[in-house]
C-alpha positions as CSV (number, residue, x, y, z in Angstrom):
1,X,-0.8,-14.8,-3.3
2,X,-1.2,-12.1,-0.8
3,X,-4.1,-8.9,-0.6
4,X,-2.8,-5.3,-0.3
5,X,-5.0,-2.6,0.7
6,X,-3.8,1.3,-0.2
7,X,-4.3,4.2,3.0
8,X,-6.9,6.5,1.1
9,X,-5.5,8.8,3.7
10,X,-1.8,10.4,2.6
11,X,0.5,10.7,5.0
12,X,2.7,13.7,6.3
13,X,5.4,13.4,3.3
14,X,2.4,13.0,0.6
15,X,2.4,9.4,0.3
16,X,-0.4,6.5,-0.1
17,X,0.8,4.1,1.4
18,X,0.0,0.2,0.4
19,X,-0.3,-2.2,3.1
20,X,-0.1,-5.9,3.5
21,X,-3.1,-7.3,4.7
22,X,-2.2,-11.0,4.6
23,X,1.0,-10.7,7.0
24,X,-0.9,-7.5,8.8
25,X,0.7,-4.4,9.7
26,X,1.4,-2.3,13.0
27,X,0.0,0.4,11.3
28,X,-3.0,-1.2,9.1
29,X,-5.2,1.8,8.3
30,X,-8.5,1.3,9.5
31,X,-11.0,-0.6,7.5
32,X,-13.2,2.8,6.5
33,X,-9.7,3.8,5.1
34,X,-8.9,0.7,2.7
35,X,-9.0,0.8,-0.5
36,X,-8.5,-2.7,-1.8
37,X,-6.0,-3.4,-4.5
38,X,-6.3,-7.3,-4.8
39,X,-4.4,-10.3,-4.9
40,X,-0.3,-10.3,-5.5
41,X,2.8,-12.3,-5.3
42,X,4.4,-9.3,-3.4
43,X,4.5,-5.4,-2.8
44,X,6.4,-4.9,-6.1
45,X,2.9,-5.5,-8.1
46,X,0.7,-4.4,-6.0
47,X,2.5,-0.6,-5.7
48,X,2.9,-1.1,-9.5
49,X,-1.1,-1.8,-9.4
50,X,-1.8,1.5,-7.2
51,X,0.6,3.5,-9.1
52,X,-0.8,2.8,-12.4
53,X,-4.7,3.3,-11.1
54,X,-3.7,6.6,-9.7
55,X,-0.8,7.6,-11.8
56,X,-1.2,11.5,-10.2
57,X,-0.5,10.1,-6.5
58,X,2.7,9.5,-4.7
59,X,2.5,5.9,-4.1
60,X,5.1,3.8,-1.3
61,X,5.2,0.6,0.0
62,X,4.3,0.6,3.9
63,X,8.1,0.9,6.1
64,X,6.8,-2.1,8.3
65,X,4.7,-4.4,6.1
66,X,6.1,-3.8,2.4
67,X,10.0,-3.0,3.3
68,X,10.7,-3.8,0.0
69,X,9.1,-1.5,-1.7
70,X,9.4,1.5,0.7
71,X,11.3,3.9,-1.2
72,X,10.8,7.2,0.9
């Protein structure tokens, strides 16, 4: 299992982004800016996870840790 964290900060193109925090990122948000989303086999559940808590939100997988699911 690993633990993804979602950027409560959007970025420029109106995404949260959710981050890997087991392999770590480049560009982790800081920790004041984490919003933990628990424990998952990959990106595809936890971005299903963060999608489906805030189902309003434009939510993408991280370019660098969560290439998978990076969809924009």
């Amino acid at each position: 299992m690993q633990s993804f964290v979602v950027n409560k900060n959007v970025q420029s193109n109106g995404d949260y982004e959710v981050h890997n925090t087991t392999t770590g990122c480049s560009f982790m948000p800081l920790l004041e800016n984490q919003i933990p989303l628990g424990n998952y086999l990959n990106c595809v559940g936890a971005v299903a996870a963060a999608r489906a808590r805030w189902a309003n939100e434009q939510i993408n997988g991280c370019y660098y840790c969560c290439t998978p699911c990076h969809t924009s």
